[in-house]
C-alpha positions in Angstrom: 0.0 0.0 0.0 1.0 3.2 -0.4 1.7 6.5 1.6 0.1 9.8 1.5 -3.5 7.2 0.5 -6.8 8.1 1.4 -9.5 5.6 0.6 -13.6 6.6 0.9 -14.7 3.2 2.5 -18.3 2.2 1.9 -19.3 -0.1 5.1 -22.8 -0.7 4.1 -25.1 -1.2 7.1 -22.3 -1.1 9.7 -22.0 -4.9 10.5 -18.7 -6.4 9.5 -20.2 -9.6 8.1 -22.0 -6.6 5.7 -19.1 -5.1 4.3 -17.0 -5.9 1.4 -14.0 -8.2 1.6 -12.0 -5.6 0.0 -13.3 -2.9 2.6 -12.0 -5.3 5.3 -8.9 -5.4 4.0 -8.2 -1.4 3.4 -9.6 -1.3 7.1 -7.3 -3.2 8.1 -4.2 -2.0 6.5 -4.9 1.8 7.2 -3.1 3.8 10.1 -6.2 6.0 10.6 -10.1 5.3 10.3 -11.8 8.9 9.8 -15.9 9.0 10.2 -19.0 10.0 11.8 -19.1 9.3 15.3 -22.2 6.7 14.8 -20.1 5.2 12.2 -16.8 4.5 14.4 -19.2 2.8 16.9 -20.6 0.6 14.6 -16.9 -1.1 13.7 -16.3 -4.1 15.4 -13.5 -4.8 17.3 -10.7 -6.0 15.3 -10.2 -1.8 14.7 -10.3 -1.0 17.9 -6.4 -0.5 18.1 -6.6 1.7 15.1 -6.3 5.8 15.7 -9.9 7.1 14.8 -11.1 10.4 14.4 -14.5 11.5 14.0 -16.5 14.6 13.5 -20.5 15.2 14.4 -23.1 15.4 12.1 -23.0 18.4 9.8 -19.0 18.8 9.9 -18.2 16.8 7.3 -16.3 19.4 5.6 -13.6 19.4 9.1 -13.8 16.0 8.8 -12.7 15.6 4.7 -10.1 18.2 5.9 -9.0 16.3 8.7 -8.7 13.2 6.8 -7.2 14.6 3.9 -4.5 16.3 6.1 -3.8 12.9 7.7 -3.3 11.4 4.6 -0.8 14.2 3.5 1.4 13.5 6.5 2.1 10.4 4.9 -0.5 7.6 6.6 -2.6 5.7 5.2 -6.2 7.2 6.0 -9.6 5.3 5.4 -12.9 7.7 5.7 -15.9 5.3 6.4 -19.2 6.1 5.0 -22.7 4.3 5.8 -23.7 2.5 2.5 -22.2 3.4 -0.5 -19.5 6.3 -0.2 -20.3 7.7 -3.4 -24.3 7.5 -2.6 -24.7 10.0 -0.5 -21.5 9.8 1.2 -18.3 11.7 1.3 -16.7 10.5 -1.9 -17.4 14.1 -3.8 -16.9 16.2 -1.3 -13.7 14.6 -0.9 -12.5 15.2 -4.8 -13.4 18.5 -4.5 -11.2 19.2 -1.3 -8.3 17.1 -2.8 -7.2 20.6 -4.9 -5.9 21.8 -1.8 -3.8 18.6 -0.7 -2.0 17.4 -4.2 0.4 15.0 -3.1 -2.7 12.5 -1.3 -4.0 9.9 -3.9 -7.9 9.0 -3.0 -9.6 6.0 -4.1 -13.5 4.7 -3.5 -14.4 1.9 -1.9 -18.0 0.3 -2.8 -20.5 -0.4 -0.1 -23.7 -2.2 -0.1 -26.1 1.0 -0.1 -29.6 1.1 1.6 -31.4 1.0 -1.5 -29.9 -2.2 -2.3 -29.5 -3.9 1.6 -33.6 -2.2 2.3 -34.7 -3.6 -1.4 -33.1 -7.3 -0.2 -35.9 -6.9 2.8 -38.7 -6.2 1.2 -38.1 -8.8 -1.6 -37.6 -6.9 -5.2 -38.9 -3.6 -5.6 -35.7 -2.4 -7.6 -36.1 -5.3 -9.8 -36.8 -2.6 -12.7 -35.4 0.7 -13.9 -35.5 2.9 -10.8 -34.9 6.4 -8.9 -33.1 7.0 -5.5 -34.1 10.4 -4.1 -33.0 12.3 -0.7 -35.5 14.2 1.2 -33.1 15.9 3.3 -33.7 19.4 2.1 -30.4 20.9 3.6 -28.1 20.8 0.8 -31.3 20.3 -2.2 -33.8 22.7 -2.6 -37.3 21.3 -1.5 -39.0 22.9 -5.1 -35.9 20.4 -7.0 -36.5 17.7 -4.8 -40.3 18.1 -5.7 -39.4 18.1 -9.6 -37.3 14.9 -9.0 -40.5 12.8 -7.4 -43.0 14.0 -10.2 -40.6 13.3 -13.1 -39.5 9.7 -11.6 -43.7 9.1 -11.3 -44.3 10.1 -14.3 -41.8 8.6 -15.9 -42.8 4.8 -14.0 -39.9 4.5 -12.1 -39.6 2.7 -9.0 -38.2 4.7 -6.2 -35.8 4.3 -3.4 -36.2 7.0 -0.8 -33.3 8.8 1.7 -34.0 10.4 4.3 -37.6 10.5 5.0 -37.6 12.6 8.3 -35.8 14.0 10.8 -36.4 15.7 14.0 -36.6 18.9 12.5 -38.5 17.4 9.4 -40.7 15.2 10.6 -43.6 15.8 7.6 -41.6 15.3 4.8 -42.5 12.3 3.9 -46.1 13.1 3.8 -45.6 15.9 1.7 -43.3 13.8 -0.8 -47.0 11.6 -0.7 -48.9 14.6 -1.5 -47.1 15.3 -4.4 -46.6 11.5 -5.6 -50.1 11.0 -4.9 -50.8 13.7 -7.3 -49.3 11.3 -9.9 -49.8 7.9 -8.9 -52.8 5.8 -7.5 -54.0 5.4 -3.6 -53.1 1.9 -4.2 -49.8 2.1 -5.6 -47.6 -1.1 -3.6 -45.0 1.0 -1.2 -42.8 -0.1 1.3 -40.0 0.6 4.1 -37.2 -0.6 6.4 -35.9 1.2 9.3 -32.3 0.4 10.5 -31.4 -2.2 8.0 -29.0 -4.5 8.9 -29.0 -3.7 12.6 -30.1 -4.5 15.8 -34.2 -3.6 15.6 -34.8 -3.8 11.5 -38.2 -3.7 11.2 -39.9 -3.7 7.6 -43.6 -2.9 6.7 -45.6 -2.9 3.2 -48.2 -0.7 2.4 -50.0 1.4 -0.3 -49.2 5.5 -1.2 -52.0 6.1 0.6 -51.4 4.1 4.2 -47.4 5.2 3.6 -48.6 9.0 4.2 -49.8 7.9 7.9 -46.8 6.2 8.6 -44.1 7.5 11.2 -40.8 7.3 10.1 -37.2 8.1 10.9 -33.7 9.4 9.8 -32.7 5.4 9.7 -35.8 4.6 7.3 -35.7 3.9 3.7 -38.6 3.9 1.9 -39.6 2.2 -1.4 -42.3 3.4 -4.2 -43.3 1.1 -6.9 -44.1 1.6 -10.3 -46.7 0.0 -12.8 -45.2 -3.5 -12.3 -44.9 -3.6 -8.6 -47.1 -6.2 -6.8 -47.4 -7.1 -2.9 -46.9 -10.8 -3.5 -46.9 -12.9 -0.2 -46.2 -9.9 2.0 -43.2 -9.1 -0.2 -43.1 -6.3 -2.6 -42.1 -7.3 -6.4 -41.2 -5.1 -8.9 -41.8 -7.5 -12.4 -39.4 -7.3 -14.8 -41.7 -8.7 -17.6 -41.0 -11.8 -17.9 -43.1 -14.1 -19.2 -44.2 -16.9 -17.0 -45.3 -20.4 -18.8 -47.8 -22.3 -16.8 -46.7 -25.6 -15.9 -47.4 -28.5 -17.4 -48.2 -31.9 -15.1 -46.7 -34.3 -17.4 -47.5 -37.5 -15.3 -49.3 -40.6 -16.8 -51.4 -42.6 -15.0 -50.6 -46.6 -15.2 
């Protein structure tokens, strides 16, 4: 490996039987893990040892810095992300920064992101050509973020949904039903997962309608369906078109 390195590390949900192989392995070789405080709890163990350093939620820009002046001292310096680092996560912020510190080489690290890990609970609502769109309105305007759910309705996507609510949002997600509602049926097949892949996941399916009652929080990811989305055995399925022969009994009686 080498110096002056400074990997964006994807670790999915959190749980290290959830991450990567090759995440494990830059983990592991790294002089410094750099992340949200949540995040460095979530690691197990085996990093303990490790120097960490963390900043709280809305400093990521100290914390790029931070990590990017690690790096330049000549360490090697992972930044852990939840998910996917470049979904969401500090990946472009990172590039941007890297002007100012030449001499550090970055490089990206995949996660498992929530659409994906949430879409695995629910059964296959991603199955088909599909949209992921943040709610958080801190960094997007809430007008653009109201363009983006009309145009992905319209156009029959399925959805994948960050950030439903917050503390100081906690009606987001029924206005982002308003809108959708607008555009698709009552009855459309919907869905959620809160806290996916740790301790007290809990996953529901529902239609647009019920989903605008629903209580959710900053851990939830929530899931739209399109045209060809069915609630099929308390799963929900996206179809891909398929399709399906009916089966033929082709035993003989003697």
């Amino acid at each position: 490996m080498t110096q002056n390195k400074l990997f964006v590390v994807g670790m999915g949900p959190g749980r290290e039987d959830q991450m990567t192989g090759e995440a494990l392995r830059i983990l592991e070789q790294c002089d410094v893990i750099v992340g949200y405080t949540v995040y460095l709890k979530l690691l197990s163990e085996r990093f303990r040892e490790k120097k960490q350093l963390s900043t709280p939620m809305r400093q990521e820009q100290e914390r790029c810095r931070m990590a990017l002046e690690e790096a330049q001292k000549g360490q090697n310096v992972a930044m852990i992300c939840s998910g996917d680092a470049g979904i969401y996560g500090m990946a472009s912020l990172l590039y941007e920064m890297r002007k100012d510190y030449p001499d550090v080489a970055l490089e990206v690290i995949p996660g498992v992101t929530a659409a994906s890990s949430g879409a695995a609970v629910l059964g296959a609502p991603l199955n088909h050509d599909f949209c992921v769109i943040s709610l958080s309105d801190l960094l997007t305007p809430w007008p653009l973020i109201e363009r983006r759910l009309r145009m992905a309705a319209r156009g029959d996507f399925a959805m994948a949904i960050y950030n439903p609510a917050s503390r100081k949002r906690p009606d987001h997600l029924r206005h982002a039903c308003d809108i959708l509602l607008q555009e698709l049926e009552e009855s459309c097949p919907c869905g959620y997962v809160e806290k996916i892949g740790r301790e007290g996941t809990r996953s529901k399916t529902c239609t647009l309608r019920e989903l605008r009652e629903e209580k959710v929080s900053m851990f939830t990811t929530v899931f739209i369906g399109n045209s060809q989305t069915e609630i099929l055995n308390g799963k929900l399925i996206t179809k891909r078109g398929y399709p399906i022969e009916t089966t033929t009994d082709f035993r003989r009686d003697y």
